[in-house]
C-alpha positions in Angstrom: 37.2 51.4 -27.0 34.1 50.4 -25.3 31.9 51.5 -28.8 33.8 48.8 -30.5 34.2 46.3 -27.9 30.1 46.5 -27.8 29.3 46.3 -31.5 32.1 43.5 -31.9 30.4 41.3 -29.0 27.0 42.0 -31.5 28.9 40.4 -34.4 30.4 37.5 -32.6 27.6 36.5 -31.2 25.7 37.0 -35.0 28.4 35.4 -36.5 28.0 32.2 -34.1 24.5 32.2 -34.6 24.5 32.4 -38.1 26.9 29.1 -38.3 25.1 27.2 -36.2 21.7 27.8 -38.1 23.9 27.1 -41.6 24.9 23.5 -39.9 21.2 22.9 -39.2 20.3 24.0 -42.7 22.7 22.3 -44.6 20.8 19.4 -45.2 17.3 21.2 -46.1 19.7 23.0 -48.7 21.3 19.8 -50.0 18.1 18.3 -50.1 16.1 21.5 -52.3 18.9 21.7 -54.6 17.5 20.7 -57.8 14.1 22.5 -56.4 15.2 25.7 -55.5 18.8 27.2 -56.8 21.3 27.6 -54.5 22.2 31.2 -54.9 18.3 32.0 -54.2 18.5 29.4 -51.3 21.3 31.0 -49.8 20.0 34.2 -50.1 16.9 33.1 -48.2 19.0 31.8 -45.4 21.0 34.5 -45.0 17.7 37.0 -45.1 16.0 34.8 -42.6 19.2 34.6 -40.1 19.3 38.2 -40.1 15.6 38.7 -39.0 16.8 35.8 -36.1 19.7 37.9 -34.7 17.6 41.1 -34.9 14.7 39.2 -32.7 17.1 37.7 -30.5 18.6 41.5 -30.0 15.7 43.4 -29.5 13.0 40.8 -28.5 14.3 37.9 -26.4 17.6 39.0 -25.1 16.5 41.3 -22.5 13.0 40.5 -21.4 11.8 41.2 -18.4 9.8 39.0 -16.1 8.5 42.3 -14.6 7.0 43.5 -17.9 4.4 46.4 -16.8 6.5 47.9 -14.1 10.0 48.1 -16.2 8.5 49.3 -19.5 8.6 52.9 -21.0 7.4 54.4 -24.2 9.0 57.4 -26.2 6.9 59.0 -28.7 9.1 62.1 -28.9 11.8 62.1 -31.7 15.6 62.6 -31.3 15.3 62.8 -27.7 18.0 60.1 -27.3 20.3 62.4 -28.2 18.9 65.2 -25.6 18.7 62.8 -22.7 21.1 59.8 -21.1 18.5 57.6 -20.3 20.8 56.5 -17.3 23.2 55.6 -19.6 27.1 56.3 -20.3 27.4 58.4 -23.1 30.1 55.7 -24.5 27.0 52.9 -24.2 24.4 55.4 -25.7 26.6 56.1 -29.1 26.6 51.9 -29.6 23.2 51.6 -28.8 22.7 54.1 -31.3 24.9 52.9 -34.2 24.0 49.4 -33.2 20.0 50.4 -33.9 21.2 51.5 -37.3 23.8 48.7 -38.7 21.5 45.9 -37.6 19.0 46.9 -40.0 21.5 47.0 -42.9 21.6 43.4 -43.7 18.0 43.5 -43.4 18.1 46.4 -45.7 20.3 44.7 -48.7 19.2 41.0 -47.9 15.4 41.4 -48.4 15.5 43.0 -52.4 18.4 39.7 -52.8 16.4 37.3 -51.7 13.1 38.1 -53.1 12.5 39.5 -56.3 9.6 41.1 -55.7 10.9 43.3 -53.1 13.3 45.2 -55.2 11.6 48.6 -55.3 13.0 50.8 -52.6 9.2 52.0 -51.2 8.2 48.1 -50.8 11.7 47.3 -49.0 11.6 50.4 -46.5 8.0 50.3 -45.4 8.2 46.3 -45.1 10.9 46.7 -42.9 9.7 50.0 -41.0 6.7 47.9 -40.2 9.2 45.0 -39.1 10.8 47.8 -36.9 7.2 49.0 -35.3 6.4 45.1 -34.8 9.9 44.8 -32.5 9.3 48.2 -31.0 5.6 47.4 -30.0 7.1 43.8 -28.9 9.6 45.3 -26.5 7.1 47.2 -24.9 5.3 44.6 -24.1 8.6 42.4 -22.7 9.2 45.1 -20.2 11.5 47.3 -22.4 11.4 50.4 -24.3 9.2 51.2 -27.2 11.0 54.2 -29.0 10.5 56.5 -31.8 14.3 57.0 -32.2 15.1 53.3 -32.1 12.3 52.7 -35.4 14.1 55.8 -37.0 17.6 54.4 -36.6 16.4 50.9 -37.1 14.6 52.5 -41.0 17.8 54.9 -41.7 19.5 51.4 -41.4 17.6 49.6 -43.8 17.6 52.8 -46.5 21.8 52.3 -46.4 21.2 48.6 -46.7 19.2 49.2 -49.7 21.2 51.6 -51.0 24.2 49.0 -50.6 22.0 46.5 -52.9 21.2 49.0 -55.5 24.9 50.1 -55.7 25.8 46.2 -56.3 22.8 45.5 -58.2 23.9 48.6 -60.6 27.4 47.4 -60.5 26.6 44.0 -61.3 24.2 44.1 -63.7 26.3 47.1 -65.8 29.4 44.6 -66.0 26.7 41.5 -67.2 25.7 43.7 -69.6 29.2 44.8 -70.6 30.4 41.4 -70.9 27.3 40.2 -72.8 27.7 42.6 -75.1 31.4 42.2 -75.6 30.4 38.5 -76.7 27.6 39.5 -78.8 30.0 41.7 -80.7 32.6 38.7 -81.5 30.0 36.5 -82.4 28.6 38.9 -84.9 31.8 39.3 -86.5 32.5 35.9 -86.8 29.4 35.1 -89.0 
């Protein structure tokens, strides 16, 4: 109960934040309109309030004013799962999961919103480095730099890619099917 309770309080409080920066950009969008297409603009949006909430998580929230005498570094893999930390197993388990499901939006939102990014290498190692940036960043805000955390944070963005692949594949097969259910009755009728 406390594992969901957790990870819920994480989605309120991204689902808040995301509103409020949608009212602020509401009038940029209105304004770029005829610029920029909406689907592409949303898109944007949603990518860049996704790298917000996973800043405010794992950079702001949480920093310490005592930065060099709270922080710690693990360079060891998997040892989250050997040691407690100090922590109730109950809290360790969201921790974890939450380390992996806030990189999935990350994960299928980057290849959406920019073309260029489709290919599965470019996606994971842009967002591994994102993940080494926060990690490094934490240390340095008086929390922990882990090895585990950037491993969760890129197994997170693989399923998120994997998500947009899926879709992507799913999408573009029934485009294709429609178009070419249209081509067909148009050849006929000449």
């Amino acid at each position: 109960m406390f594992m969901i309770r957790e990870i819920l309080g994480y989605c309120i409080i991204s689902a808040i934040g995301i509103i409020c920066m949608a009212v602020l950009y509401a009038p940029v969008c209105f304004l770029l309109r005829k610029r920029i297409a909406p689907k592409k603009q949303i898109a944007c949006f949603l990518f860049g309030a996704c790298v917000i909430m996973v800043l405010a998580a794992t950079v702001i929230v949480g920093a310490s004013k005592t930065a060099a005498a709270d922080r710690s570094l693990n360079i060891v893999p998997f040892r989250v799962f050997q040691e407690t930390w100090g922590m109730p197993e109950p809290k360790k388990i969201a921790q974890t999961i939450a380390n992996v499901v806030m990189f999935i939006p990350l994960g299928f939102m980057l290849p959406t919103a920019f073309q260029g990014m489709r290919c599965f290498w470019k996606t994971v190692l842009s967002l591994a480095f994102f993940s080494f940036v926060i990690e490094t960043a934490q240390y340095f805000t008086g929390r922990a730099a882990d090895i585990d955390d950037f491993i969760l944070n890129v197994s997170g963005a693989v399923l998120g890619y994997l998500a947009f692949f899926i879709m992507f594949r799913l999408i573009r097969k029934k485009h294709f099917h429609k178009n070419g259910r249209n081509h067909k009755r148009f050849v006929r009728k000449s």
